[in-house]
C-alpha positions as CSV (number, residue, x, y, z in Angstrom):
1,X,117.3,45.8,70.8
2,X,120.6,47.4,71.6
3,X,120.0,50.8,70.9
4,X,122.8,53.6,70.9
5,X,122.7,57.4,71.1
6,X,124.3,58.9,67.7
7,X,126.4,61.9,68.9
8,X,128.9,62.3,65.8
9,X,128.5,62.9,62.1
10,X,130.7,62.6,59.2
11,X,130.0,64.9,56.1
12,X,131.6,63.9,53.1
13,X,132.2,67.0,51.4
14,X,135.7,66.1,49.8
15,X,133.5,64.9,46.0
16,X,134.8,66.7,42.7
17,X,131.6,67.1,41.6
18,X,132.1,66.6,38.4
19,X,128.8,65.7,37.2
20,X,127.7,69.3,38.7
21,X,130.2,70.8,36.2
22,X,130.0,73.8,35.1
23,X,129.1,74.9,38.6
24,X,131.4,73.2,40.2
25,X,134.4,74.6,38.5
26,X,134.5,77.6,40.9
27,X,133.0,76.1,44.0
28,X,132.4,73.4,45.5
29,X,129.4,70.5,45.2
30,X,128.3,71.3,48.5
31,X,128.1,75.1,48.3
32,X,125.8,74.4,45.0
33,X,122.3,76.1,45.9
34,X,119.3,74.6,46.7
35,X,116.7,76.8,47.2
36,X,118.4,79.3,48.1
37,X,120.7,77.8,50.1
38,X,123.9,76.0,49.6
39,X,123.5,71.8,50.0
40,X,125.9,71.3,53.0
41,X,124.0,73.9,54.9
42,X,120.5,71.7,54.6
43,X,122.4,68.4,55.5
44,X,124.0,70.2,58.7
45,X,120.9,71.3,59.7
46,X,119.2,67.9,59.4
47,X,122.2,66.4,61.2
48,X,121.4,69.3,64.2
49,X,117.8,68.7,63.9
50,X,118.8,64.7,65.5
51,X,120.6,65.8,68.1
52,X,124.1,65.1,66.8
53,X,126.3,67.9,68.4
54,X,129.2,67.1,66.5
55,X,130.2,67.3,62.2
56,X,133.5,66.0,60.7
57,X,133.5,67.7,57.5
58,X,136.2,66.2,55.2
59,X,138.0,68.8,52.5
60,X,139.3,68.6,48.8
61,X,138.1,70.6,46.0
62,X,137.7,74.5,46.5
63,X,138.7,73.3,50.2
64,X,139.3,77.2,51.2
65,X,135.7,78.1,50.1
66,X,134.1,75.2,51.6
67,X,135.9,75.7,55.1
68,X,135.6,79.3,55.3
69,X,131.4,78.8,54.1
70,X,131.2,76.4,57.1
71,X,133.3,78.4,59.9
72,X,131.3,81.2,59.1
73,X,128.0,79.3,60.6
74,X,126.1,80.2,63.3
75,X,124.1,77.8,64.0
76,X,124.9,73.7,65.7
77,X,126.1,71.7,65.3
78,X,130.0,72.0,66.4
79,X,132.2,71.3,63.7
80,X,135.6,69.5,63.2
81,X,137.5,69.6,59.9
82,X,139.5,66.3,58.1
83,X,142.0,67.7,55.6
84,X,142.5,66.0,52.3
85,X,143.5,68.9,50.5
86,X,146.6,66.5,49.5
87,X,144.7,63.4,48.2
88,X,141.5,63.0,47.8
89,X,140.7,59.7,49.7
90,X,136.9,58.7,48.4
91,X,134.1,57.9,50.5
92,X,135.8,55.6,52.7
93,X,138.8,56.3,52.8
94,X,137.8,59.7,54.1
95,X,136.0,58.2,56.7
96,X,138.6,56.7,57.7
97,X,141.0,58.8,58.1
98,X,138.5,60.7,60.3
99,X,138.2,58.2,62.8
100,X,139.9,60.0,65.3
101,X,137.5,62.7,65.3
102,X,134.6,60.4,65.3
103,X,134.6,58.8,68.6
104,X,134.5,55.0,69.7
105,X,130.9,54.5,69.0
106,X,128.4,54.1,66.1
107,X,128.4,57.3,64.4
108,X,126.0,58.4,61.1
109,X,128.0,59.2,57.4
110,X,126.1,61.3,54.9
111,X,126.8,63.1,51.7
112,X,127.0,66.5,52.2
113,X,124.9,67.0,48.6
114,X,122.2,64.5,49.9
115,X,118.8,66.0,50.1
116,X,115.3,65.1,50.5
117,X,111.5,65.9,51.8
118,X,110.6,64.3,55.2
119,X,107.6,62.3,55.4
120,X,105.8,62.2,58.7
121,X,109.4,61.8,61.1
122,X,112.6,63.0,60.3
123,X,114.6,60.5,59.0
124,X,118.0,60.9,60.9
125,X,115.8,60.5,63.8
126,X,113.7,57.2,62.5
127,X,117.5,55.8,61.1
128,X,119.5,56.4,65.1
129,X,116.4,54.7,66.7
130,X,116.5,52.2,64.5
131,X,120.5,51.3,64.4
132,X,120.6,48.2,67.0
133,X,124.4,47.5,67.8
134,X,123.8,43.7,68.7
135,X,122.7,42.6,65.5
136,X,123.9,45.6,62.9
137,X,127.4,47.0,61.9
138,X,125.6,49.1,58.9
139,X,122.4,51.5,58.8
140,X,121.7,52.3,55.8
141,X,118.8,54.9,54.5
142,X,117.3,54.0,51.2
143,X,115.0,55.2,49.1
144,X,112.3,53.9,46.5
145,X,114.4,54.0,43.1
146,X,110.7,54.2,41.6
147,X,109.6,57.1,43.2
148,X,113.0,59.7,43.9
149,X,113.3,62.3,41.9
150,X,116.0,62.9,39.4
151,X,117.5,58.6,39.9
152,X,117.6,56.9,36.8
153,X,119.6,54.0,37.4
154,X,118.8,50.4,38.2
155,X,118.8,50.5,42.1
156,X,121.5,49.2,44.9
157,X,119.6,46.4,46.8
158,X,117.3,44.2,47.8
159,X,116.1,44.0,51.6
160,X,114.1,41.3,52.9
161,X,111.2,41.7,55.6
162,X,113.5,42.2,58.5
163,X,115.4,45.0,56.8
164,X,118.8,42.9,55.4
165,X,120.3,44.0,52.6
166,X,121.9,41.9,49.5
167,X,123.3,43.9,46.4
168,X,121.8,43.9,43.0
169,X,122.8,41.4,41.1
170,X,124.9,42.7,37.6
171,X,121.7,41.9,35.4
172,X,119.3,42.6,37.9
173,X,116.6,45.8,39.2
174,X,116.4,46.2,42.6
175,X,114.0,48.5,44.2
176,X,116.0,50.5,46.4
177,X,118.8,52.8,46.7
178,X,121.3,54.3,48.9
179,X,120.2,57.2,49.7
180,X,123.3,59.0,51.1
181,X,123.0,58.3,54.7
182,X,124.0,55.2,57.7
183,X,124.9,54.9,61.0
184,X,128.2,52.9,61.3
185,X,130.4,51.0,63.4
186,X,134.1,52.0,63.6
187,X,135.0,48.0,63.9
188,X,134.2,48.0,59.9
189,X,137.2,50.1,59.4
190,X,139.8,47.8,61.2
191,X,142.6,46.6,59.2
192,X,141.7,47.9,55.7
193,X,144.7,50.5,54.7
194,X,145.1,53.6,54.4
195,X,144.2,55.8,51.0
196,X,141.4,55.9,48.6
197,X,138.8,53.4,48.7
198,X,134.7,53.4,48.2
199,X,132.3,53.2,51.7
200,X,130.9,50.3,49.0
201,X,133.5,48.1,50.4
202,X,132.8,48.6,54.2
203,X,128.9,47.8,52.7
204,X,130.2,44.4,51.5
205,X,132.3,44.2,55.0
206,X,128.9,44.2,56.9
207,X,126.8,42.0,54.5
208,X,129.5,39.2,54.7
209,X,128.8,39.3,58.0
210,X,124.8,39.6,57.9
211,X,125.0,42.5,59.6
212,X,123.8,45.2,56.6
213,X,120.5,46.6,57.3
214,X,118.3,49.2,55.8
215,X,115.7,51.8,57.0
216,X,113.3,52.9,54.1
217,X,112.9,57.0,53.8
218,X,109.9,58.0,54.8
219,X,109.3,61.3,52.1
220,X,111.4,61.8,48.6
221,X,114.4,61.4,48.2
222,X,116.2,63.8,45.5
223,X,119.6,63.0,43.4
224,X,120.6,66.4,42.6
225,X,123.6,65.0,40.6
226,X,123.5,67.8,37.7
227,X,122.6,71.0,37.1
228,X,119.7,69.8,35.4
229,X,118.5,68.2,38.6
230,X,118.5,71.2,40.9
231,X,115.4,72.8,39.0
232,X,113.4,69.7,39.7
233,X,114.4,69.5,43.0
234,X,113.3,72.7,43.6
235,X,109.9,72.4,42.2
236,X,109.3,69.6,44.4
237,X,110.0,71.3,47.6
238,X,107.7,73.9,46.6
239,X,105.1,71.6,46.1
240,X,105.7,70.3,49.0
241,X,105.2,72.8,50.9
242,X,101.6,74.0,49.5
């Protein structure tokens, strides 16, 4: 197993949120509390927690409030800013405008409104020692769309017993989803073009290729896509912590 050390992060913090509406008409997704605290701040604490000393945090809507929220921590890790405050570029093609500031190497993408309970290890940790460069391009973290609270969808893939992924077919259930989190390679970014375009098509890039793995989540995931959704969220991390 080839196994690399993660040292950069990208936070994709550039959504409009528009699910989240009304709250996110003065703010934006990721300053949308969470017990207490604002969603970005628990995903750049996670992302500290593994030992990733660096955050790209990409910017869009309310990007003032969301830049000066985020300069004003005191706490790791470092952060660098990717401006999209002129088009909003989607998942990948925020990423890949970031490049620069990512580094050469394998580096881990989450959602800055991604949030969930750990199980018995942390799960940035469990997804870094499990990214093996020889035979992956794509890490990605998934969670049991049975037991997540808030999903009510029809999951995102299958994986088979050594972790490879295949999409759900169009009339299918699969038991998984993406639960907001991977470690990629910057290779899966070569050639495609500038502007707006989904990290689902760097996904398909690296199961052409048989190199799309997953790593279960080991605790619950939460989709805290609506207002709606934060109360639930919250009462499970109460209970959690009993």
């Amino acid at each position: 197993m080839d196994a690399v050390q993660i040292d950069t992060a990208m936070v994709l913090s550039a959504g409009l949120g528009t699910r989240m509406r009304p709250l996110t008409d003065t703010r934006p997704k990721p300053l949308v509390e969470v017990s207490g605290r604002a969603l970005i701040d628990h995903v750049l604490d996670r992302v500290a927690d593994a030992g990733i000393g660096l955050a790209v945090v990409n910017l869009h809507h309310h990007a003032d409030l969301l830049e000066a929220h985020v300069r004003a921590r005191r706490a790791p890790p470092r952060i660098a800013f990717s401006d999209e405050r002129a088009a909003l570029l989607e998942t990948g093609g925020g990423v890949r405008k970031a490049l620069p500031l990512l580094g050469t190497g394998p580096f881990l993408a989450i959602n800055s409104d991604t949030i969930w309970i750990e199980g018995m290890r942390p799960n940035l940790a469990r997804l870094s020692e499990r990214f093996d460069s020889a035979s992956m391009d794509a890490l990605l973290l998934l969670a049991s769309a049975a037991h997540s609270i808030g999903y009510d969808g029809r999951g995102d893939f299958q994986m088979d017993p050594l972790g490879r992924l295949t999409r759900r077919g169009e009339r299918q259930v699969a038991p998984f989803i993406y639960a907001g989190a991977c470690i990629l390679k910057p290779s899966l970014f070569e050639g495609l073009p500038e502007g707006a375009f989904s990290l689902n098509r760097v996904f398909d890039r690296a199961g052409a290729a048989g190199r799309l793995y997953g790593l279960r989540l080991d605790g619950i995931w939460m989709h805290v896509g609506t207002p709606d959704a934060i109360a639930l969220a919250e009462e499970a991390i109460v209970l959690s912590s009993d």
